[in-house]
C-alpha positions as CSV (number, residue, x, y, z in Angstrom):
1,X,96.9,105.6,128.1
2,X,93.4,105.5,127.2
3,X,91.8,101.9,125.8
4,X,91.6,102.9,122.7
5,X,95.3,103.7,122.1
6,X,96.0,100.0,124.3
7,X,94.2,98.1,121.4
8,X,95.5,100.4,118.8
9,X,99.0,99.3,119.8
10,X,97.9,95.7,119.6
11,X,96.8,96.7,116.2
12,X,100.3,98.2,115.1
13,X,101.8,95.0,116.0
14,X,99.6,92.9,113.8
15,X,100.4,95.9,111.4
16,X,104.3,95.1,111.5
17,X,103.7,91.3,111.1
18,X,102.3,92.1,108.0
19,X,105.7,95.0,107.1
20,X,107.9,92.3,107.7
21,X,106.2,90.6,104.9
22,X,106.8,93.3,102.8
23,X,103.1,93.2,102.9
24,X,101.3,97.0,103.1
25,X,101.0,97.1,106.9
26,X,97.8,97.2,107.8
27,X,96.7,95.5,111.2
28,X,93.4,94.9,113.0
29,X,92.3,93.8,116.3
30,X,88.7,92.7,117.6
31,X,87.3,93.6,121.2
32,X,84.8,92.0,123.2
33,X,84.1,92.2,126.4
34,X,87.3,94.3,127.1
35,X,89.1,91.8,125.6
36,X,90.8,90.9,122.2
37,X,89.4,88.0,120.5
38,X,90.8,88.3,117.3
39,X,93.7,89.5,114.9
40,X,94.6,90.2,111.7
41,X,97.0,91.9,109.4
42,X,97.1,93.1,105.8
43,X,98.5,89.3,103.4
44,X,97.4,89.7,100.5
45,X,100.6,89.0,98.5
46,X,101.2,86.4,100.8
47,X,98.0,84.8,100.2
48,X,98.0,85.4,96.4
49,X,94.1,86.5,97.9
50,X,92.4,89.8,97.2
51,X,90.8,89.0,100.1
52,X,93.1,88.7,102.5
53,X,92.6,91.8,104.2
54,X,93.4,92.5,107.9
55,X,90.2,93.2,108.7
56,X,88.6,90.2,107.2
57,X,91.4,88.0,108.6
58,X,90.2,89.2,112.1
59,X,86.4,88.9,111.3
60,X,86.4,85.5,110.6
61,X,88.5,84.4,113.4
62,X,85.8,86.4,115.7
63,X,83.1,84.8,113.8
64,X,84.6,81.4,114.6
65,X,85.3,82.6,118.4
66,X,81.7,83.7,118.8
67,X,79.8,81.4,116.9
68,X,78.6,83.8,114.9
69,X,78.2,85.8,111.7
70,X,77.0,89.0,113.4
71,X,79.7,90.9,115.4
72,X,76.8,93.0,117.5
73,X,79.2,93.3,120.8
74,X,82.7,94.0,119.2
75,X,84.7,96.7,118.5
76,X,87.4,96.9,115.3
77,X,90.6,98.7,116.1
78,X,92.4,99.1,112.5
79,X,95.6,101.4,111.7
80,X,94.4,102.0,108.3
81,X,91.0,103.4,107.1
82,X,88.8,100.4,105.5
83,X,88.7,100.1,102.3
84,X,85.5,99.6,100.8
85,X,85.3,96.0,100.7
86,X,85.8,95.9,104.8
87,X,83.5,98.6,104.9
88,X,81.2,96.7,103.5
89,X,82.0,93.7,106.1
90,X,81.8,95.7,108.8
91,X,78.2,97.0,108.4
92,X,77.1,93.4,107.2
93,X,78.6,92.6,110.3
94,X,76.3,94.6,112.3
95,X,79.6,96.3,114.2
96,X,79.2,99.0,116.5
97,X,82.4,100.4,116.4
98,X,85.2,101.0,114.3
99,X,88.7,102.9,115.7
100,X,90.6,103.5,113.2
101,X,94.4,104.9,113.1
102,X,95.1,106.9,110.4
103,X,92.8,108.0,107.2
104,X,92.7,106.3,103.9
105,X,92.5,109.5,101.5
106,X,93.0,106.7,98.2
107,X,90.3,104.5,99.3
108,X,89.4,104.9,102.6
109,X,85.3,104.2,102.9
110,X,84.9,106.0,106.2
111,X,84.9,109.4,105.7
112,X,87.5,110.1,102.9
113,X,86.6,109.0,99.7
114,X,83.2,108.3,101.2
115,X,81.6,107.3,103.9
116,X,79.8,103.2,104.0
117,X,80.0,103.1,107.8
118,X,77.3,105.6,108.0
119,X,75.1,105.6,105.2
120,X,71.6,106.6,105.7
121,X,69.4,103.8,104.5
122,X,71.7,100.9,105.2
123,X,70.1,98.5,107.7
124,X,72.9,99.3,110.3
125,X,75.6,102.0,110.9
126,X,79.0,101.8,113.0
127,X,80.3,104.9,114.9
128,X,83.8,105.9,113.9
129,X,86.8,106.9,116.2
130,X,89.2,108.5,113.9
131,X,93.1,109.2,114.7
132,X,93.6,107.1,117.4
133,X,97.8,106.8,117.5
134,X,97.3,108.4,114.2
135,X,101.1,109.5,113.6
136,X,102.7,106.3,114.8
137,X,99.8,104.5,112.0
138,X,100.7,107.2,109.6
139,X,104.4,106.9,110.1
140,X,104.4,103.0,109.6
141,X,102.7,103.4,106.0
142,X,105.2,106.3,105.1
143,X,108.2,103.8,106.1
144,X,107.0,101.1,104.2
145,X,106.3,103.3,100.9
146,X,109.5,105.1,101.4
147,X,111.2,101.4,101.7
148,X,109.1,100.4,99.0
149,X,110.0,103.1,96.7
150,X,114.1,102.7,97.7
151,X,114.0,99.2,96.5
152,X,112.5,99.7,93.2
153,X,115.1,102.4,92.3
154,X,117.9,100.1,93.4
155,X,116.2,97.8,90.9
156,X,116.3,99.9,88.2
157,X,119.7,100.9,88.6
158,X,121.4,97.1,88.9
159,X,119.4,96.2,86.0
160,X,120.7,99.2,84.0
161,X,124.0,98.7,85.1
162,X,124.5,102.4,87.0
């Protein structure tokens, strides 16, 4: 198992923290040194907090671990492609690296709808490792739709009476 997929497992856990929720699950770890020093996973409902994302959940916690707004020696490992928002973070961040599991083709703002990780002109860009576990992030996000999706009809059926 290479060290990308180990923290991209630690990553799907965080992910189903935030599926058991019934929150999209979307989970994020932060590397330093080898190790993780922060987590995070998707709460947004939860929260009642646009904000709430899991990658901003596990930047602050790193900022608070290294004293620090700048991120300059960590790595993000997150199942879904960022969003523009956590793009955003992550380059303000100054973050070298960004793993991510599986693509974002709705909103994703590193490489699919477009790219903010590696704009020219921005002050700092992040390399990208794309598909890392990408079925078993895919798979997760299909399940919870798919569950998602079941509910609602069963929903609409005890309210009409079926």
């Amino acid at each position: 198992m290479s060290t990308d997929e180990k923290f991209m497992l630690e990553a799907l856990k965080q992910a189903r923290k935030a599926f058991a929720l019934k929150e999209t699950p979307i989970g994020c770890v932060i590397v330093r040194d080898g190790r993780i020093i922060a987590r995070g996973y998707n709460r947004r409902n939860t929260d009642r907090n646009t904000l709430a994302h899991a990658e901003l959940i596990a930047m602050r916690k790193a900022m608070r671990k290294v004293g620090d707004w700048r991120l300059e020696d960590c790595e993000m490992y997150v199942t879904l492609e960022p969003c523009p928002m956590c793009a955003g973070a992550i380059v303000q961040a100054r973050m070298p690296v960004c793993v991510i599991g599986c693509m974002n083709p709705k909103a994703g703002c590193a490489g699919s709808v477009t790219n903010l990780l590696q704009t020219e002109g921005f002050n700092h860009r992040t390399e990208i490792r794309r598909g890392v576990l990408e079925e078993e992030c895919s798979s997760l996000m299909k399940e919870f739709f798919r569950e998602l999706r079941r509910e609602a009809k069963e929903r609409r059926e005890t309210s009409s009476g079926s």
